[in-house]
C-alpha positions in Angstrom: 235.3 -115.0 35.6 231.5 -113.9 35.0 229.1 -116.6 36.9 227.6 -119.5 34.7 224.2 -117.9 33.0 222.0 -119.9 35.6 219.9 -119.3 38.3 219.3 -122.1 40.8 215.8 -122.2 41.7 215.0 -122.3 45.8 213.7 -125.5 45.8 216.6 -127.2 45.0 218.3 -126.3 47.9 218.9 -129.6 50.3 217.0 -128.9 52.9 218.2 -132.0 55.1 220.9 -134.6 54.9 220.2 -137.2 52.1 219.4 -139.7 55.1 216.7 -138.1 56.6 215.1 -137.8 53.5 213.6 -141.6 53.7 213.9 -145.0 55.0 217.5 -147.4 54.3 219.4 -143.8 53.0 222.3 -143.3 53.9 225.0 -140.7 52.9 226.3 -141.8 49.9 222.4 -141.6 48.5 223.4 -138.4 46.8 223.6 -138.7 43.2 226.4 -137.4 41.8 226.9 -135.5 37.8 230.0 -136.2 35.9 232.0 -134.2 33.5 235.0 -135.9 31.2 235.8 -132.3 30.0 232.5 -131.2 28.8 231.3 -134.5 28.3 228.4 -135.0 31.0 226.9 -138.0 32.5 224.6 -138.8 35.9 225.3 -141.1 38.5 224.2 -142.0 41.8 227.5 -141.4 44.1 227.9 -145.0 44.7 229.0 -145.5 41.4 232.3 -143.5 42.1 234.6 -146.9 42.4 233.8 -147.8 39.4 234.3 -144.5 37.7 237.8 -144.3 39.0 240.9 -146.7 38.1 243.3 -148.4 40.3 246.1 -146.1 41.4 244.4 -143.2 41.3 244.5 -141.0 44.3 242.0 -139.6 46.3 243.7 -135.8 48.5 240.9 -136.1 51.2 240.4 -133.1 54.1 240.7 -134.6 57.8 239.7 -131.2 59.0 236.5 -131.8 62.0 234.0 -129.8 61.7 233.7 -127.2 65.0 230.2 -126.4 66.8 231.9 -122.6 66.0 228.6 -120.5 66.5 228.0 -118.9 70.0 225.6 -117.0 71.5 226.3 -113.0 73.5 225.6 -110.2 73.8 227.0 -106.3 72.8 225.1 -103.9 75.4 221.6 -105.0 74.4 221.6 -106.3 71.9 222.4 -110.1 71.2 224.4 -111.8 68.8 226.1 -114.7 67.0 229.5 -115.0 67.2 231.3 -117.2 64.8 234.9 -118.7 65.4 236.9 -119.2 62.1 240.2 -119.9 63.0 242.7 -119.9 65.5 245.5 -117.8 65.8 249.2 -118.6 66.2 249.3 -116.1 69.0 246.1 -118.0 70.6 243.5 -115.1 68.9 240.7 -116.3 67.2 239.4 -114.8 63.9 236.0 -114.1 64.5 232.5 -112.9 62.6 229.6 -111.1 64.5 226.8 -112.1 62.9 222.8 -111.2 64.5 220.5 -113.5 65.3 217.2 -113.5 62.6 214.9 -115.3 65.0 214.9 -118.7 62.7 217.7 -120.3 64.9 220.2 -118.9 61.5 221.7 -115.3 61.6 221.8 -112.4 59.2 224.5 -111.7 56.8 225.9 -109.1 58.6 226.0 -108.2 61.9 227.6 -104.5 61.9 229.1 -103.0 65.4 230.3 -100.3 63.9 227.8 -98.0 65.3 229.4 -98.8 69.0 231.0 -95.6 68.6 227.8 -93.9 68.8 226.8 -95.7 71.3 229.5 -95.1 73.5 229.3 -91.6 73.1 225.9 -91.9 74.6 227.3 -93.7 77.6 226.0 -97.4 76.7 229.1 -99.6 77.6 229.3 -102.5 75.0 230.8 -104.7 77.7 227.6 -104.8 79.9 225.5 -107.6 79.1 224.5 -111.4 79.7 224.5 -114.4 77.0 221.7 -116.2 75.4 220.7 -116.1 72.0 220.5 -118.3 67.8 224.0 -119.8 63.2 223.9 -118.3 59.9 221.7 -117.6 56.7 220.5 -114.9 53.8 217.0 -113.1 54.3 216.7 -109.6 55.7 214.7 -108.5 58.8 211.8 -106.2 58.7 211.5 -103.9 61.0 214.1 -102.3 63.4 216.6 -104.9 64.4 217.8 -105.0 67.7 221.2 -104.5 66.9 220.2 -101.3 65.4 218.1 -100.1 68.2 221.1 -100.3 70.2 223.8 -99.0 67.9 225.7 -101.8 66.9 224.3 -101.8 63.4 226.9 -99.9 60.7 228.5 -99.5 58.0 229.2 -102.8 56.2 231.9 -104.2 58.3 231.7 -107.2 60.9 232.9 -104.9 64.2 235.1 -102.1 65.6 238.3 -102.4 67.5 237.5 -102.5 71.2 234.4 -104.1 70.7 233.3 -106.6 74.1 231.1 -109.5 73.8 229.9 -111.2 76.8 229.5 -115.1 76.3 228.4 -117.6 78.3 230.2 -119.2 81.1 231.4 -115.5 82.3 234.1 -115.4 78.9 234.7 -112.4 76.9 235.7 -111.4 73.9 237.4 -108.5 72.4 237.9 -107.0 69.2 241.5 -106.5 68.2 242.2 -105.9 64.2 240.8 -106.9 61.7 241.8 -110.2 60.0 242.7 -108.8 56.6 243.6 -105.4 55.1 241.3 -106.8 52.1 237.8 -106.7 54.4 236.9 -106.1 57.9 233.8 -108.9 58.3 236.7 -111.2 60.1 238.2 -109.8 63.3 241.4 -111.1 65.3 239.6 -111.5 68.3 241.3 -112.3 72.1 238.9 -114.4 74.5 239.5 -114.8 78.3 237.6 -116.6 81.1 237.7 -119.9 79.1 239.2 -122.2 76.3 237.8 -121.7 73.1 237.4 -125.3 72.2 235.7 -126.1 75.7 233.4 -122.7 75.0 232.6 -124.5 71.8 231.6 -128.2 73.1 229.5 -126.7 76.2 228.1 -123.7 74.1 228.4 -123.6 70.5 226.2 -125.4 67.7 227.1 -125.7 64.1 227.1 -122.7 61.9 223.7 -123.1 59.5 222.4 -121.3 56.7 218.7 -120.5 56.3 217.8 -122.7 53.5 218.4 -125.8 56.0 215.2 -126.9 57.5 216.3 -127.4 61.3 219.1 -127.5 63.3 221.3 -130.7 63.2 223.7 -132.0 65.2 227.3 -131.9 65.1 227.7 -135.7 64.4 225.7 -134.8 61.0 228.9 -131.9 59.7 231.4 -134.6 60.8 232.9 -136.5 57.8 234.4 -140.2 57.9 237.6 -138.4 57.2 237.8 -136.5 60.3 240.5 -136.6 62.8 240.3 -134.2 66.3 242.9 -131.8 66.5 245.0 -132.1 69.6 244.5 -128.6 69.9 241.0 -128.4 69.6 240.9 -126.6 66.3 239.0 -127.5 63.4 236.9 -126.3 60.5 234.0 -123.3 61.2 232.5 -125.0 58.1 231.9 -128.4 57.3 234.3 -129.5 54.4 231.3 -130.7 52.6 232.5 -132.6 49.1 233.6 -135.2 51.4 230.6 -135.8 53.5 228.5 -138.5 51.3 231.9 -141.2 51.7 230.9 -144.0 54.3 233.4 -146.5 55.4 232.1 -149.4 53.5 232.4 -147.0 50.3 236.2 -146.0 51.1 236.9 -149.9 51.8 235.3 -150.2 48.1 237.7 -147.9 47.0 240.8 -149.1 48.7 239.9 -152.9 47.0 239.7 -151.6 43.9 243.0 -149.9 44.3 242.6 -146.3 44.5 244.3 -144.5 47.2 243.5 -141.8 49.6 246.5 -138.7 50.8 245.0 -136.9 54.3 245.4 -133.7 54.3 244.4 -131.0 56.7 242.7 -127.4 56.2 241.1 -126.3 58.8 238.2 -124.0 56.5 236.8 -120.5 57.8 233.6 -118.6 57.6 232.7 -118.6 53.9 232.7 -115.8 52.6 229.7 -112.9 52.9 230.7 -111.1 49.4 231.4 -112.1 45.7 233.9 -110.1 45.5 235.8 -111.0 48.9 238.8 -113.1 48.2 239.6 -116.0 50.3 240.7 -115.5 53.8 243.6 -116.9 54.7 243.5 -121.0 56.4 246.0 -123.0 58.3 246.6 -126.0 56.4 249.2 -129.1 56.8 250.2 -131.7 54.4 252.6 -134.3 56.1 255.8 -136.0 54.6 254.0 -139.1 53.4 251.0 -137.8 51.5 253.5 -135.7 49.7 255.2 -138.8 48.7 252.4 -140.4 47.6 251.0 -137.7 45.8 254.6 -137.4 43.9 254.7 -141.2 43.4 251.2 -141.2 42.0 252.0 -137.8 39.5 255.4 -140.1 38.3 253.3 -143.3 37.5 249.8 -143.3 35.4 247.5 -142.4 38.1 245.6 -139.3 38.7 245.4 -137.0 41.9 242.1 -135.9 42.6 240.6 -133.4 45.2 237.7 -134.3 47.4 236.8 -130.6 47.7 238.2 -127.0 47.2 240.0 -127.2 51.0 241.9 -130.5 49.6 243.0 -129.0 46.1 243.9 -125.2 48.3 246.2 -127.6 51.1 248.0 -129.8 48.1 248.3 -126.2 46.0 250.2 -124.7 48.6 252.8 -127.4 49.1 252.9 -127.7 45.3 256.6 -126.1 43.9 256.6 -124.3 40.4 257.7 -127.8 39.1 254.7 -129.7 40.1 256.7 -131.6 43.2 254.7 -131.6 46.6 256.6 -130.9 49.8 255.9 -131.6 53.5 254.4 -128.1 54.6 252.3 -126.7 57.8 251.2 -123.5 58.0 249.0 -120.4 56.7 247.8 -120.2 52.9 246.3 -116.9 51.6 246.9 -119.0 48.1 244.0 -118.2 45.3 243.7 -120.8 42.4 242.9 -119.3 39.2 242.8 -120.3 35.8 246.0 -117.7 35.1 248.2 -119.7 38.4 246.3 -122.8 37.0 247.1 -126.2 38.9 250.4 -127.6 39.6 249.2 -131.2 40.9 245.4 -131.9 40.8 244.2 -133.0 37.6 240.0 -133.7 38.8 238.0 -132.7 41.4 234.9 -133.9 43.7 233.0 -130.7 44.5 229.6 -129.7 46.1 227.1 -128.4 44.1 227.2 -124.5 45.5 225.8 -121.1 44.6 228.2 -119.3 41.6 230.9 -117.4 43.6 234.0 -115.8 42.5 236.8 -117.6 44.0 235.2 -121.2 44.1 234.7 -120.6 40.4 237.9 -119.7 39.7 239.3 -122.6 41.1 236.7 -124.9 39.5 238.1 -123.2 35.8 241.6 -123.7 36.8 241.1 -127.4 36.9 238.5 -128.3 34.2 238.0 -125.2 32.2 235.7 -122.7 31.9 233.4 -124.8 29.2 233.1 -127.7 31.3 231.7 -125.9 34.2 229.1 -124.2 32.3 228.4 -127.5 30.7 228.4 -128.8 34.2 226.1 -126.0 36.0 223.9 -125.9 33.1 223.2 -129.4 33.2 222.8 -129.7 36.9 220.0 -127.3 37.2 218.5 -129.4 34.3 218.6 -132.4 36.0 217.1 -130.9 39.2 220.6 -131.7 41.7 220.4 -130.6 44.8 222.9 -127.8 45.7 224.5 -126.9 49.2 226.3 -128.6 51.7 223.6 -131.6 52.3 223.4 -131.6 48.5 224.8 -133.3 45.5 228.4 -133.5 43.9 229.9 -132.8 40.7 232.8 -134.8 39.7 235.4 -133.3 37.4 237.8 -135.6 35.5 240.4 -135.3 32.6 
């Protein structure tokens, strides 16, 4: 699928949460488009009870959000490390990423070069932490990373790689994550836990177009549930962030119904063309019963986001029946798989990008989301995670 024939100006990037943005907001300020096929309509998101009927159901992601960036260092040279997801094995899939000075980091930040470097006698394990999440724009200049030979050839490291974090950890390159792309590394970390490296050190992962760091509380949704294990999502599942609690109990008196359903998300992806990485997901015995139930009577199951409608997909049978199921997905929804169970969508407002779109056509059809894109751009939405939302009904 080609990208919708638009081009979203800058300045319709959300800079800052909808409640920063001026006095008695809060998050459900966002104003929301609509699209009955390629019907389209505009809303403010507080209108969504009254859009939907009673016993429809709402598959919502209870995946928390993880402070997954961390500053350290490769020889000289500093960067980001983000944590994507953890392991089975205890590993971590990771992304080095540099720092761009803005408190966001580069799109890439290559280690390849470490070979050279070695050769030259400049141990990668030597260093101390300090460092800055993540964003577009290119540096001018020689970067740092460069100067010091961790700066190659298009991939996110090289097996053997050491990163000294704070607290005295390290990490370790192992293998990449993926025969399809080597940005995400299975990575091993020792000296400390992960998820306590991540309270006392890490901040949230943020792109460029974001005005200022924010804190964690602000990529938490209402549906978020800590892991016993301390895992979580790198990235906020954002379709779901503009619900409050008085807007769910709204819901629930109207009679619509929510499923929880867990997918812990990765890093996004860098590249168009980079399919999506594979995510540990979970949907428990009774939302698959409810989702079944709701499929049998006249309701309709709809996705608060892309993780929701990837978890219910993957417990979803070739006859449309949902069973219990924990584990990994590598599943990719596209118009030729189509969708088994959901039948609309709540989405974020996002740049055009293979896979999301794919998914997007799978569940409302190529003419409705360039209906939908066109007329969002029109209307001056505001795209990114902070943004927006686009819901897709039958």
């Amino acid at each position: 699928m080609s990208s919708p024939a638009v081009r979203v100006p800058e300045e319709l990037s959300a800079r800052v949460p909808v409640e920063q943005r001026g006095p008695g907001l809060d998050r459900d300020g966002v104003r929301m488009l609509v699209s009955h096929g390629t019907e389209v309509s505009h809303h403010a998101f507080g209108e969504l009870p009254g859009l939907l009927r009673a016993g429809d159901l709402l598959v919502v992601n209870t995946s928390p959000t993880l402070a997954a960036a961390v500053d350290g260092r490769v020889g000289h040279a500093r960067v980001v490390v983000h944590f994507s997801t953890r392991g089975d094995d205890g590993r971590w899939a990771v992304e080095l990423r540099e720092p761009d000075g803005r408190g966001t980091t580069r799109p890439r930040a290559e280690v390849a070069g470490l070979a050279r470097a070695r050769a030259e006698g400049t141990d990668g394990a030597r260093a101390d932490a300090t460092g800055g999440p993540r964003a577009h724009g290119a540096a001018t200049g020689v970067s740092p990373a460069r100067a010091h030979g961790v700066e190659g050839r298009g991939c996110g490291g090289l097996a053997g790689t050491k990163v000294r974090l704070p607290g005295g950890a390290r990490l370790v390159l192992e293998e990449p994550l993926s025969a399809r792309g080597e940005r995400l590394w299975w990575a091993r970390v020792s000296g400390v836990a992960v998820p306590a490296l991540l309270r006392e050190h890490g901040r949230p992962i943020r792109y460029s177009y974001t005005d200022r760091d924010q804190p964690l509380s602000v990529y938490q949704t209402v549906f978020a549930l800590p892991a016993t294990d301390g895992t979580g999502s790198a990235e906020m599942p954002s379709a779901a962030r503009p619900f409050t609690a008085r807007l769910v109990a709204e819901l629930v008196s109207r009679g619509v119904q929510f499923a929880p359903v867990t997918l812990h998300t990765g890093v996004a992806s860098a590249e168009s063309h980079e399919p999506p990485y594979p995510e540990r997901f979970a949907v428990p015995e009774a939302s698959a019963r409810l989702i079944n139930a709701v499929r049998a009577g006249d309701g309709r199951v709809v996705a608060v986001g892309t993780t929701a409608v990837r978890a219910v997909e993957s417990a979803a049978g070739a006859d449309g029946v949902v069973r219990a199921r924990a584990g990994w997905t590598d599943l990719v929804v596209t118009p030729e798989r189509g969708v088994r169970v959901v039948e609309g969508l709540l989405t974020g407002l996002h740049e055009p990008e293979a896979s999301h779109l794919l998914m997007l056509e799978a569940v409302a059809g190529r003419a409705a989301i360039d209906r939908g894109y066109e007329a969002a751009v029109r209307g001056r939405y505001l795209w990114h995670e902070f943004g927006d939302v686009h819901l897709l009904l039958p």
